[in-house]
C-alpha positions as CSV (number, residue, x, y, z in Angstrom):
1,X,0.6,-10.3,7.6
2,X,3.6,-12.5,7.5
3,X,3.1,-13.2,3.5
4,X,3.1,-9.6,3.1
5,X,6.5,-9.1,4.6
6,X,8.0,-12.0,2.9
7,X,6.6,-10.7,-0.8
8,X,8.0,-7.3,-0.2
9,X,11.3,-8.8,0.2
10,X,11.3,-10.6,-2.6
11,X,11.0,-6.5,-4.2
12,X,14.0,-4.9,-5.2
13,X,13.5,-1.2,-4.6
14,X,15.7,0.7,-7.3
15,X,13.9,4.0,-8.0
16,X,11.7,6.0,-6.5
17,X,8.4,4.6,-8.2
18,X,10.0,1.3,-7.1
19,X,9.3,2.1,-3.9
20,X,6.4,3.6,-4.0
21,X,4.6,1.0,-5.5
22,X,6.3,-1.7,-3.4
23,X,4.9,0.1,-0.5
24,X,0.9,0.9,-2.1
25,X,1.2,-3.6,-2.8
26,X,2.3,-3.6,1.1
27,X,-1.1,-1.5,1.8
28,X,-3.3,-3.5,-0.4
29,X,-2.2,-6.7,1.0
30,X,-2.5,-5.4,4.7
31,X,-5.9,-3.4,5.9
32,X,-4.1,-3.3,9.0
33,X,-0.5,-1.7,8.1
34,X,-0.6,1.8,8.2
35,X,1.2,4.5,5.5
36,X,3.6,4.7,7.9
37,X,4.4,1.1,8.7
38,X,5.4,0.7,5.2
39,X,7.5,3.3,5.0
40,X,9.3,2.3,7.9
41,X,9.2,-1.5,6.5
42,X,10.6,-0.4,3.0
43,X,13.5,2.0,4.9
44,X,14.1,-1.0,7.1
45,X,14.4,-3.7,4.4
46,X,15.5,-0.9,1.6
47,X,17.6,1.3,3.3
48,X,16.9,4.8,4.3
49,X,16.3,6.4,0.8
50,X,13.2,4.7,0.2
51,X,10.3,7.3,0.3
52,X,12.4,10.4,0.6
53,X,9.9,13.1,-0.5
54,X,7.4,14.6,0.7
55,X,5.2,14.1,-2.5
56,X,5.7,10.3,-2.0
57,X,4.6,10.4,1.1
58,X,1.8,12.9,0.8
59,X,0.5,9.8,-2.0
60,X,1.1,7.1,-0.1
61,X,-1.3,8.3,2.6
62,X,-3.6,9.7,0.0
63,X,-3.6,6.0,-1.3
64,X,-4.6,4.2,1.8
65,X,-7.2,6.8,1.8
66,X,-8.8,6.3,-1.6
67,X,-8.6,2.0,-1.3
68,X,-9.9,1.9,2.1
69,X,-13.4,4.1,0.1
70,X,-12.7,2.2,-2.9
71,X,-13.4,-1.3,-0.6
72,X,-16.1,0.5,0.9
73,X,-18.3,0.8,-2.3
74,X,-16.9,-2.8,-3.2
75,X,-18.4,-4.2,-0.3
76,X,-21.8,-1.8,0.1
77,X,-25.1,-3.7,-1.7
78,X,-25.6,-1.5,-4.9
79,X,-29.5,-2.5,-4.6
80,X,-29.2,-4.8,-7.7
81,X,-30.4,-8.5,-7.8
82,X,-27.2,-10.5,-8.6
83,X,-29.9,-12.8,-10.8
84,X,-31.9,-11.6,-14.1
């Protein structure tokens, strides 16, 4: 959890999409960090206009969503022998 912190500082947060991306790497690297964790990081580290609408929020929550199910069917046996 500590490398994730340390790697989002080394982000510089300029735009919007900046930000937004430097918090969907915070999720990937953390199953544990919540959407709003990272906000709050990014806001922390960033200053408070990281994240500021509501349709970058709305995503980032979407995102946690979709790669949490995305893992999901990673991990899940598709039935397939791995050897041929």
């Amino acid at each position: 959890m500590r490398r994730c912190f340390h790697l989002a500082l080394g982000v510089f947060c300029n735009s919007a999409l900046v930000s937004s991306v430097a918090a969907c790497l915070l999720l990937q690297l953390s199953s544990t960090l919540t959407a709003n964790q990272a906000i709050e990081f990014l806001r922390e580290h960033r200053g408070g206009s990281a994240i500021q609408t509501v349709k970058q929020y709305n995503f980032l929550h979407e995102f946690r969503e979709k790669y949490a199910a995305y893992n999901e069917t990673r991990e899940a046996p598709n039935g397939r022998s791995l050897s041929r």
